[in-house]
C-alpha positions as CSV (number, residue, x, y, z in Angstrom):
1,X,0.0,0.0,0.0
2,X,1.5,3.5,-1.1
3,X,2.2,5.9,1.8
4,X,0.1,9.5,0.9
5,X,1.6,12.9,1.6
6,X,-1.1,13.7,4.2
7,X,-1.8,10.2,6.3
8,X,-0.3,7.1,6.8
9,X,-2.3,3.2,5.5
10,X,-1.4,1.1,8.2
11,X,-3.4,-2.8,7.9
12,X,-5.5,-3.8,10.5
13,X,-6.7,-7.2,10.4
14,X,-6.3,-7.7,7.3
15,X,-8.2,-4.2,6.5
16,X,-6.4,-0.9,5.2
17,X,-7.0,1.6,7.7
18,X,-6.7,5.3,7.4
19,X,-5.2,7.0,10.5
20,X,-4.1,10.4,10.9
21,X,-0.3,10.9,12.0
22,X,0.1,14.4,11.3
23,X,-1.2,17.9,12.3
24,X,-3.2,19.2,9.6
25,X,-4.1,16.1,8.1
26,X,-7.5,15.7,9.5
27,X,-9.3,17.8,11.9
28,X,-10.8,16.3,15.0
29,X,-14.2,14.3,14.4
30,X,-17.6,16.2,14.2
31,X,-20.2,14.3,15.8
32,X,-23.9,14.4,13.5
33,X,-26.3,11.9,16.2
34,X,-23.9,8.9,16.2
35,X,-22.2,9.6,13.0
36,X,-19.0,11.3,13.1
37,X,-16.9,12.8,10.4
38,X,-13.8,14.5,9.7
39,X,-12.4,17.2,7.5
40,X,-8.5,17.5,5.9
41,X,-6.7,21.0,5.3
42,X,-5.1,21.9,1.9
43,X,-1.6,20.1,1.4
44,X,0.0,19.8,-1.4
45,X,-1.4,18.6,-4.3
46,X,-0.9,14.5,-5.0
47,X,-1.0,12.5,-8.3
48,X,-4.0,10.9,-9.4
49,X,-2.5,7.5,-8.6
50,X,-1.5,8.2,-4.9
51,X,-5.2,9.8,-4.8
52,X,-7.1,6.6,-6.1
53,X,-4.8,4.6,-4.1
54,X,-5.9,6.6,-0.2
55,X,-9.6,6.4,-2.0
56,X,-10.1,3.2,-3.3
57,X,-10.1,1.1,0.3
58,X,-13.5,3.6,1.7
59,X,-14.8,3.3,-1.9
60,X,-17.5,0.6,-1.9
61,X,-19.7,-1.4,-4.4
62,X,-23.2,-1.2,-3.2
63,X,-25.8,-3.8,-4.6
64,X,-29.4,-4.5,-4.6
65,X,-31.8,-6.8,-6.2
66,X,-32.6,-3.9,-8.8
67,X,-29.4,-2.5,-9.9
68,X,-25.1,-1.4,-8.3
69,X,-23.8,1.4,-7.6
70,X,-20.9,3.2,-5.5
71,X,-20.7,4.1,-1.9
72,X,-17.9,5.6,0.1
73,X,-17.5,5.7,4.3
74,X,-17.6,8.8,6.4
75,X,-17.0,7.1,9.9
76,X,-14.7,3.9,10.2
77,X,-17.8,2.4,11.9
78,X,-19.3,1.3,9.1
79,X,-21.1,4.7,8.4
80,X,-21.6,5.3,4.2
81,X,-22.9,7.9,2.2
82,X,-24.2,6.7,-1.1
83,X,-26.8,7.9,-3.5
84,X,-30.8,7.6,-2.7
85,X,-31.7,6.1,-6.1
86,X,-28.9,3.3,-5.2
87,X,-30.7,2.0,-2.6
88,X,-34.6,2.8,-2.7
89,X,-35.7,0.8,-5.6
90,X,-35.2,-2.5,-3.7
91,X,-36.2,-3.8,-0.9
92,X,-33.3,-4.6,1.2
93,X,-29.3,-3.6,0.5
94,X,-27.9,-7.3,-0.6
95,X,-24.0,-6.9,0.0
96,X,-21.6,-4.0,0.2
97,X,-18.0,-5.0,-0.9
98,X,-14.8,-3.4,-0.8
99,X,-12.9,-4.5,-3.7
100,X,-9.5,-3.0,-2.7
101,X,-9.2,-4.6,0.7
102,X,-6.5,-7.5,0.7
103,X,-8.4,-9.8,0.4
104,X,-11.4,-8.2,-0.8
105,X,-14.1,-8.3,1.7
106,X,-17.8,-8.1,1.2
107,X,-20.6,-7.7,4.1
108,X,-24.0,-8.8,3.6
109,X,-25.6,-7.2,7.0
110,X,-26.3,-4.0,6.0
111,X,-29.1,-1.3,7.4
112,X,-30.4,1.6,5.0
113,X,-30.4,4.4,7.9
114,X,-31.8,7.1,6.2
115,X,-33.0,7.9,3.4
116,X,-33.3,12.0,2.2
117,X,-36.9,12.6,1.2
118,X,-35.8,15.6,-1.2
119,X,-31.8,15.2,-2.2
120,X,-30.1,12.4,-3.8
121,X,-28.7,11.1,-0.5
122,X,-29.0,8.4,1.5
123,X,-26.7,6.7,4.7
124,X,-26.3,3.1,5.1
125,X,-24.8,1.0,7.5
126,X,-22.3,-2.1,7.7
127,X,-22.7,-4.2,11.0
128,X,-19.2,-5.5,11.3
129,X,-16.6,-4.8,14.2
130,X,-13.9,-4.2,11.6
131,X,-12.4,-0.6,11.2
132,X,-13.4,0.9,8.2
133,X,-11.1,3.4,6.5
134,X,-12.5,6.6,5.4
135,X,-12.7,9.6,3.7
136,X,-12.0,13.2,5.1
137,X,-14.7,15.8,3.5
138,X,-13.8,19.4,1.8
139,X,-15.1,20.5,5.1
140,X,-16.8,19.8,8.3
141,X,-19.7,21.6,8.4
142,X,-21.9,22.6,5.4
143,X,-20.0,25.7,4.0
144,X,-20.8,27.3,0.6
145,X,-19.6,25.2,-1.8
146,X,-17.0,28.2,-3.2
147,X,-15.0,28.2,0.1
148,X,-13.4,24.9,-0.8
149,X,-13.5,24.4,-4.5
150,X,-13.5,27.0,-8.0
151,X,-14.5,26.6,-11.4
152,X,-12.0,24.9,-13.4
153,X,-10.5,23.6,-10.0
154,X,-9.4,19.5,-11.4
155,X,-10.8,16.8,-9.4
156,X,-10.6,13.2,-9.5
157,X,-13.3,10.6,-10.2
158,X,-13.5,7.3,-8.6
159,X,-14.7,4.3,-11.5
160,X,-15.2,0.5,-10.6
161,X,-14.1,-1.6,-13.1
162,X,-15.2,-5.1,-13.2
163,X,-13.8,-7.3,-16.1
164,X,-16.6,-10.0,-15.6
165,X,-19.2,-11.3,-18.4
166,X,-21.9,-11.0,-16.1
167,X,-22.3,-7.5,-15.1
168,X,-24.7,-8.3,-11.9
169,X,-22.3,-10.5,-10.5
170,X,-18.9,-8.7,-10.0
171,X,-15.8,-10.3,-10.1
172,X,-13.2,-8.7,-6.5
173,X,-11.0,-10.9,-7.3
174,X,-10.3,-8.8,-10.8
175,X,-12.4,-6.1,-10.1
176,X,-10.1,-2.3,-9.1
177,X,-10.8,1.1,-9.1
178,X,-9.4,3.6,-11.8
179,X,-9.4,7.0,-12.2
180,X,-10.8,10.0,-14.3
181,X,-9.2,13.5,-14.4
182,X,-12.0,16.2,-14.3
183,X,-12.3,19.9,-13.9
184,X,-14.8,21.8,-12.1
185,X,-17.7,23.2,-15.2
186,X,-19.4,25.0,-12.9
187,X,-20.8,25.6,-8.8
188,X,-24.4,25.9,-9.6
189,X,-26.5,23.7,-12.2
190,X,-30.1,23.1,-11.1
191,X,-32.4,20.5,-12.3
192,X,-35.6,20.0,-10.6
193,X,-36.3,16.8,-11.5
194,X,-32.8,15.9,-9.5
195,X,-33.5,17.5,-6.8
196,X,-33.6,21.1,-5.0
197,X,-30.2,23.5,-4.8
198,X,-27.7,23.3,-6.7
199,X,-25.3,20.7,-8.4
200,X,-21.6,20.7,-9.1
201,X,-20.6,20.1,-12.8
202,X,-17.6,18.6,-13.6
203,X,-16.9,17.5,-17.8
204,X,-15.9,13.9,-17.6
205,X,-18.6,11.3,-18.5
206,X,-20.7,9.5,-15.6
207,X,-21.1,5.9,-16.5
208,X,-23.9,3.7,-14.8
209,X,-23.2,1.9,-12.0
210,X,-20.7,4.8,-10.9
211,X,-23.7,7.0,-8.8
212,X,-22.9,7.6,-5.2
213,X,-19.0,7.7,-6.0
214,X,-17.3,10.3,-4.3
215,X,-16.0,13.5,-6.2
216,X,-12.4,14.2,-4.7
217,X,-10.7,17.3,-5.3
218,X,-6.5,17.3,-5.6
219,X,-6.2,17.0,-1.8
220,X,-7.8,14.2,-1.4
221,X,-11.1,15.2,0.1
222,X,-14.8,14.6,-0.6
223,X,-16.1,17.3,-2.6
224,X,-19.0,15.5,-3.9
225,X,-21.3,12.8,-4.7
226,X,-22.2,11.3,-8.2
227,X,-25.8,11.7,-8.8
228,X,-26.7,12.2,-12.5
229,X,-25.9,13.1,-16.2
230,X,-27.5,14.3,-19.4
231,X,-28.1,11.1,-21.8
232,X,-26.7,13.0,-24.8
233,X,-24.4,15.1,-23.6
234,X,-20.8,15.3,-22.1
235,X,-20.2,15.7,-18.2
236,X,-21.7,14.8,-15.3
237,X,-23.0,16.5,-12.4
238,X,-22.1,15.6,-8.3
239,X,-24.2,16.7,-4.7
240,X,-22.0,19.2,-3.1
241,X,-21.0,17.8,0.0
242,X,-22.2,20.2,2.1
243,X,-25.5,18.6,1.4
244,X,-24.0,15.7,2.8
245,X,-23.3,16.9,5.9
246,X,-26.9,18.6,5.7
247,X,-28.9,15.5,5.4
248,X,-26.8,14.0,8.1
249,X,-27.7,17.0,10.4
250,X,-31.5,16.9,9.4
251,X,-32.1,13.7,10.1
252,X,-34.7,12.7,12.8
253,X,-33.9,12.2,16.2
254,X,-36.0,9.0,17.4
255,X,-34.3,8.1,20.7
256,X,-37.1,7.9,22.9
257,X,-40.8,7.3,23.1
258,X,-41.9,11.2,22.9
259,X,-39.5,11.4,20.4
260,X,-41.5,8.9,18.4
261,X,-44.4,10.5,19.1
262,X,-43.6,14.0,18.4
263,X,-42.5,12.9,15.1
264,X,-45.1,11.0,13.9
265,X,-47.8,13.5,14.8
266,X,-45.4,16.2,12.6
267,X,-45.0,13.7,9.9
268,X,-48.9,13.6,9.8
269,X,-49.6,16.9,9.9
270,X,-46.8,17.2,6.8
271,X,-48.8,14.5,4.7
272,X,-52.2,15.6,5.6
273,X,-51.6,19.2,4.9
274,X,-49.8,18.3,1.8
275,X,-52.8,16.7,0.4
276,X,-55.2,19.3,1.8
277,X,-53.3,21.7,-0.3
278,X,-53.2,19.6,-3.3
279,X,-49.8,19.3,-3.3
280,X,-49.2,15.5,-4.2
281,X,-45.1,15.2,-4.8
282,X,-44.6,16.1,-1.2
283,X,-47.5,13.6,0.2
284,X,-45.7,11.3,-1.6
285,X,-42.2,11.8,-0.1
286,X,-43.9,10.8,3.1
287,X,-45.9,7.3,1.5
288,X,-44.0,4.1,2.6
289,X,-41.7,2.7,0.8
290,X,-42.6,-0.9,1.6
291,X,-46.2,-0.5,1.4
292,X,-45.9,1.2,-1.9
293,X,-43.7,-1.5,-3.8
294,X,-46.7,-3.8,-2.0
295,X,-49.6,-2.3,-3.9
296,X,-47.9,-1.7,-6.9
297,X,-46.8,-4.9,-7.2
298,X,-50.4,-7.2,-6.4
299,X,-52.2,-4.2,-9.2
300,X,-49.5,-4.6,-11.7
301,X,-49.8,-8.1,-11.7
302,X,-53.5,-8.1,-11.8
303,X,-53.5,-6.4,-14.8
304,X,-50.4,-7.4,-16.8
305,X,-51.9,-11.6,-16.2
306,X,-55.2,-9.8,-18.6
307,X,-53.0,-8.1,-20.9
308,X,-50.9,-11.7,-21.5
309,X,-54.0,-13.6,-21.6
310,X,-56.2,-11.3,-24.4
311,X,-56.0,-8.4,-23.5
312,X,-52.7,-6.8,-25.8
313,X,-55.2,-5.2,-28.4
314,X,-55.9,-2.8,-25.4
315,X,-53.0,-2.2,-24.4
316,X,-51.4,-1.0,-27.6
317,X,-54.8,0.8,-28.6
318,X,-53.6,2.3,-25.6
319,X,-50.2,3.1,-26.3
320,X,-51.1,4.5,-30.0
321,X,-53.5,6.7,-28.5
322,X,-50.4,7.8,-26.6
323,X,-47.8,8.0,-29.3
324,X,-50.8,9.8,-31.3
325,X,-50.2,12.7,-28.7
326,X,-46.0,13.5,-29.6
327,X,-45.9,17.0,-31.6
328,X,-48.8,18.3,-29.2
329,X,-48.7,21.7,-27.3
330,X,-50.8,20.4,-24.8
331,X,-49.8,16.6,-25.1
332,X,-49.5,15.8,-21.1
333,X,-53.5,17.5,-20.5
334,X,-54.5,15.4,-23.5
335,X,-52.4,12.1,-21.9
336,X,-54.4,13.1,-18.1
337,X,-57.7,12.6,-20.4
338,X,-56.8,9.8,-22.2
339,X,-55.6,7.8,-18.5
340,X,-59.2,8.4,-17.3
341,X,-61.2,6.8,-19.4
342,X,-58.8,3.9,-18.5
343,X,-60.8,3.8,-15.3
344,X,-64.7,3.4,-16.8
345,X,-66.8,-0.3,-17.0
346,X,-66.1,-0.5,-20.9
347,X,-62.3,-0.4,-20.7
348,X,-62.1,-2.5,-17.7
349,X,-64.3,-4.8,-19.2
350,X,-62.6,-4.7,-22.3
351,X,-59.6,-5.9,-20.0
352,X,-61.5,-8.5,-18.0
353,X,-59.8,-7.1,-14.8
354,X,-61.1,-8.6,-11.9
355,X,-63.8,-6.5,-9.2
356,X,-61.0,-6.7,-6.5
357,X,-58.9,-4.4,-8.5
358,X,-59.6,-0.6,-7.8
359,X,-60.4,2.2,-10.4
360,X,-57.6,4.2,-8.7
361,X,-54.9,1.6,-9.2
362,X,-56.3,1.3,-12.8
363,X,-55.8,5.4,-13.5
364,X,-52.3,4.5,-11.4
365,X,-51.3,1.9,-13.6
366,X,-51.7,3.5,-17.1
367,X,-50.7,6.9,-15.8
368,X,-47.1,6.0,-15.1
369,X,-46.8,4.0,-18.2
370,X,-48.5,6.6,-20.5
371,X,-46.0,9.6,-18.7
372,X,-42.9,7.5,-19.2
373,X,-43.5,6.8,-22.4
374,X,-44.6,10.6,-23.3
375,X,-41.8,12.0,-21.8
376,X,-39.2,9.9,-23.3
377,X,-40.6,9.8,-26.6
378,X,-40.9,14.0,-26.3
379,X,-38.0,15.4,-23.5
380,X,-35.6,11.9,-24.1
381,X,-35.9,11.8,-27.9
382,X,-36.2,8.4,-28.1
383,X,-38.2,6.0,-30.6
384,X,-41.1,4.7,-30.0
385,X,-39.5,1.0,-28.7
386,X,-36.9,2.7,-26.2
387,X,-40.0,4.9,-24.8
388,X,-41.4,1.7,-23.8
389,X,-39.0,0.0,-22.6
390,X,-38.2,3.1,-20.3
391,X,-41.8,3.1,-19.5
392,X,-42.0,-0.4,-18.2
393,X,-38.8,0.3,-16.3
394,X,-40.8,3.6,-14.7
395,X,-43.1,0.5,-12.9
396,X,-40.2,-0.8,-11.1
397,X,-39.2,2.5,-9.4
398,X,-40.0,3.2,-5.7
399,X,-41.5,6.9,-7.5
400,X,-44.1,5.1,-9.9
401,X,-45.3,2.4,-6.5
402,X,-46.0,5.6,-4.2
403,X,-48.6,6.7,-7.5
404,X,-50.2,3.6,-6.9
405,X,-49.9,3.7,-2.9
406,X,-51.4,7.3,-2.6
407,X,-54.4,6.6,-4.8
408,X,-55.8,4.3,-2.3
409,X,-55.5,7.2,0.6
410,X,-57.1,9.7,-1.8
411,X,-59.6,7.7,-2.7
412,X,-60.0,6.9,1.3
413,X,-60.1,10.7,2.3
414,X,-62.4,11.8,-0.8
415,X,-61.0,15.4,0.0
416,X,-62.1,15.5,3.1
417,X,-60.9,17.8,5.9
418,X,-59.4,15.9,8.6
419,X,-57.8,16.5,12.1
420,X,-55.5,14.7,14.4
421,X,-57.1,12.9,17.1
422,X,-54.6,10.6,18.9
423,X,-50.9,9.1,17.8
424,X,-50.4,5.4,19.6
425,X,-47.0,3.8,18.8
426,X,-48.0,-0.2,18.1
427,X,-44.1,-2.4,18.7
428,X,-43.7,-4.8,16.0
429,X,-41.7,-7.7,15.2
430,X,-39.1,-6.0,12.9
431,X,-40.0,-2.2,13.4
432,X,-43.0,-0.5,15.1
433,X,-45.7,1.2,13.3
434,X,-48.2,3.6,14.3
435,X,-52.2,4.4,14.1
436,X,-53.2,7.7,14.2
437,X,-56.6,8.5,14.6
438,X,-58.3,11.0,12.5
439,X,-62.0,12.8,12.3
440,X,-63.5,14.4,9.7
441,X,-64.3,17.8,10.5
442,X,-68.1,18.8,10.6
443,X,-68.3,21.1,7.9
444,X,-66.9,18.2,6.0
445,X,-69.6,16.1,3.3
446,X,-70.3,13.2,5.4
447,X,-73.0,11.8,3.1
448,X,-72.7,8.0,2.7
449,X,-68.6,7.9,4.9
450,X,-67.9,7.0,8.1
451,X,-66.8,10.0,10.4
452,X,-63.7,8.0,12.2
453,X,-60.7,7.4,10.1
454,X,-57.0,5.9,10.8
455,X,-54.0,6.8,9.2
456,X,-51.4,4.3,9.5
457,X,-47.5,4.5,9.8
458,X,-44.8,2.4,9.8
459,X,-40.6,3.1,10.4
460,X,-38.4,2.6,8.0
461,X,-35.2,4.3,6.2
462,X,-34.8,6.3,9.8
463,X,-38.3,8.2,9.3
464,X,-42.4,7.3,9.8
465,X,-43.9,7.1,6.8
466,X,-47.7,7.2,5.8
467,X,-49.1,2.9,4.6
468,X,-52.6,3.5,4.4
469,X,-55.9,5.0,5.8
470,X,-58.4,3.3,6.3
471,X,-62.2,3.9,8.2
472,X,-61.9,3.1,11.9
473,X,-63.8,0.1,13.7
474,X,-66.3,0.8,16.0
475,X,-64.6,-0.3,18.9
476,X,-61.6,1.9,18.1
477,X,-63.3,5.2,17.8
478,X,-63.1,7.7,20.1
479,X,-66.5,9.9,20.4
């Protein structure tokens, strides 16, 4: 193992680990809950070998059932930062390996922590009671970006490469870490659809499988995070880390039972309020992941078993009516109209889709596929195949589920105004959940509803999170 300029690789058991030996080479830990993270001043500058080679050992390969994608560690206690879109797709984190260890090492117990509702961010967790090396970050505490790096200012990418035939099943034995030389485009691109602030560009390429890498600047430190590219054009854009150390000091404190409490009944208030004021993305960020791949998954297969039995006529009547909208000024109003008729008695019957299967997750259904397709086919460019293919890969995302999940609580709540009655924390198995009772207020159209609703919660990726509502059994209510 080369020795860098700023801190000395010594191995422990078996493990490279990182420790500081000089002054100036990292500052003393910064404690975010129990995650703690250090800093490193400006030395002089080191090749891009001696960079990739204090890197690669806190770089990790982080895969689920759905895809791979990079991680890197912020506290030598199994701490990582990697990208949200990494990990939320899937329902559990399969392994996270370490390709540069000698031997490589790989550990399959590992926790999603959190989760960012709103950045491309996420922190997982190895359980192991080895001593991860890590990364020091452009800074300790989240400074403008500008105090630690420029435009033009070179920094260093971090790509796994994995000669194996079978990209889904990486080879450490073979597999190593190389390097790209990059240079700062610019401090502030925004792209909504990303996420809010603002992104750091840099002009190399960013290939798949290479999101939730860490940006390093020519001291070594963490400037950013890998988070997206355009499709057809050059560069690459990163999370400054300052967001990092954001998300890591926004994130929920749930260390006691008030704690709990106080949260959920703010998390409900959020959703609730969110929906009162008819704005959907952000009642969404608050749906349950679980619960959402649930739904989607037992309508989806409801109505794909119709469409492979007789039912493809439909479906591509469907998709022409679709493709007939491309070239239209108001193409995505026309595409709401066209989804809704998806919902009457002629089109289901038409389908033969069973009475167990709700109008809701009918309109869900077609909605996500129509928009994916419309959107590749108009903002992607692409031809009418590769707009479906993207549009059946929509389905499988954690985004396109929570459309399915939240048309069951709207179709629940009917608009109705609402208020909190009670929060009761119910201990589970794996994680707790919660019931939280609800009333509809009296000036609210009772005609033909029960007045006594529950909202229902569950824990998961370090936050509650809204499963269902449903009306409230007699013996539950409170009058």
């Amino acid at each position: 193992m080369v020795k860098s300029r700023f801190c000395k690789f010594l191995t422990v058991g078996g493990i490279a680990a990182s420790f500081a030996l000089s002054v100036g080479c990292a500052s003393r830990p910064k404690a975010y809950a129990e995650v703690s993270v250090v800093s490193a001043a400006r030395n002089r500058s080191a090749s891009n070998e001696v960079l990739v080679q204090q890197a690669e050992a806190a770089v990790a390969v982080v895969e689920t059932p759905s895809g791979r994608g990079l991680g890197f560690v912020v506290d030598p206690r199994g701490y990582l930062v990697t990208n949200r879109h990494v990990v939320e797709d899937a329902s559990h984190v399969e392994s996270v390996s370490f390709p540069a260890h000698d031997p490589p090492t790989t550990y399959h117990s590992v926790e999603v922590i959190y989760t960012d509702p709103e950045r491309d961010l996420a922190l997982i967790r190895v359980h192991t009671d080895d001593v991860l090396p890590r990364l020091p970050l452009a800074a300790r505490k989240p400074l403008p970006i500008g105090r630690y790096l420029g435009p033009g200012d070179p920094v260093v990418l971090v790509e796994y490469d994995h000669p194996t035939e079978d990209d889904r099943v990486p080879d450490l034995s073979t597999a190593h870490f190389v390097s790209h030389n990059a240079a700062v485009t610019t401090l502030g691109a925004v792209n909504p659809a990303a996420g809010p602030g603002q992104f750091l560009g840099i002009d190399a390429d960013v290939k798949r499988g290479q999101s939730g890498g860490p940006v390093l600047d020519r001291h070594g430190r963490v400037v950013g995070v890998i988070t997206w590219t355009w499709r057809d054009r050059v560069g690459g854009f990163a999370i400054p880390v300052a967001d990092v150390l954001e998300m890591l000091g926004e994130r929920p404190s749930l260390d006691s039972a008030d704690q709990h409490r106080d949260r959920i009944a703010a998390r409900s208030r959020e959703f609730l309020s969110a929906l009162g004021h008819g704005n959907i993305k952000d009642a969404r960020r608050i749906t349950s992941p679980s619960h959402a791949r649930q739904v989607r998954s037992d309508a989806v297969e409801k109505i794909t078993a119709q469409i492979d039995r007789d039912g493809a006529p439909v479906i591509q009547g469907f998709f022409a009516a679709v493709e007939s909208l491309v070239g239209e000024e108001e193409a995505f109003s026309m595409l709401r109209d066209a989804v809704s008729r998806t919902a009457t008695p002629e089109f289901r019957e038409a389908l033969a889709l069973p009475d167990d299967l709700e109008d809701a997750q009918i309109v869900s259904f077609f909605f996500e596929l129509g928009q994916a397709y419309l959107i590749a086919r108009v903002a992607g460019d692409m031809s009418p195949d590769e707009a479906l293919r993207r549009a059946l890969m929509r389905l499988e995302t954690v985004d396109a589920a929570r459309t399915f999940a939240i048309a069951g609580v709207l179709t629940e709540l009917a608009g109705s105004a609402v208020e909190i009655q009670s929060v009761e924390v119910v201990p589970g198995a794996y994680s707790p959940t919660a019931v939280v009772s609800l009333a509809r207020t009296p000036d609210s159209d009772e005609a033909g509803r029960g007045r006594h609703l529950t909202l229902h919660m569950k824990l998961e990726w370090g936050d509650w999170y809204v499963t269902s509502v449903s009306p409230t059994p007699l013996s539950d209510r409170m009058d």
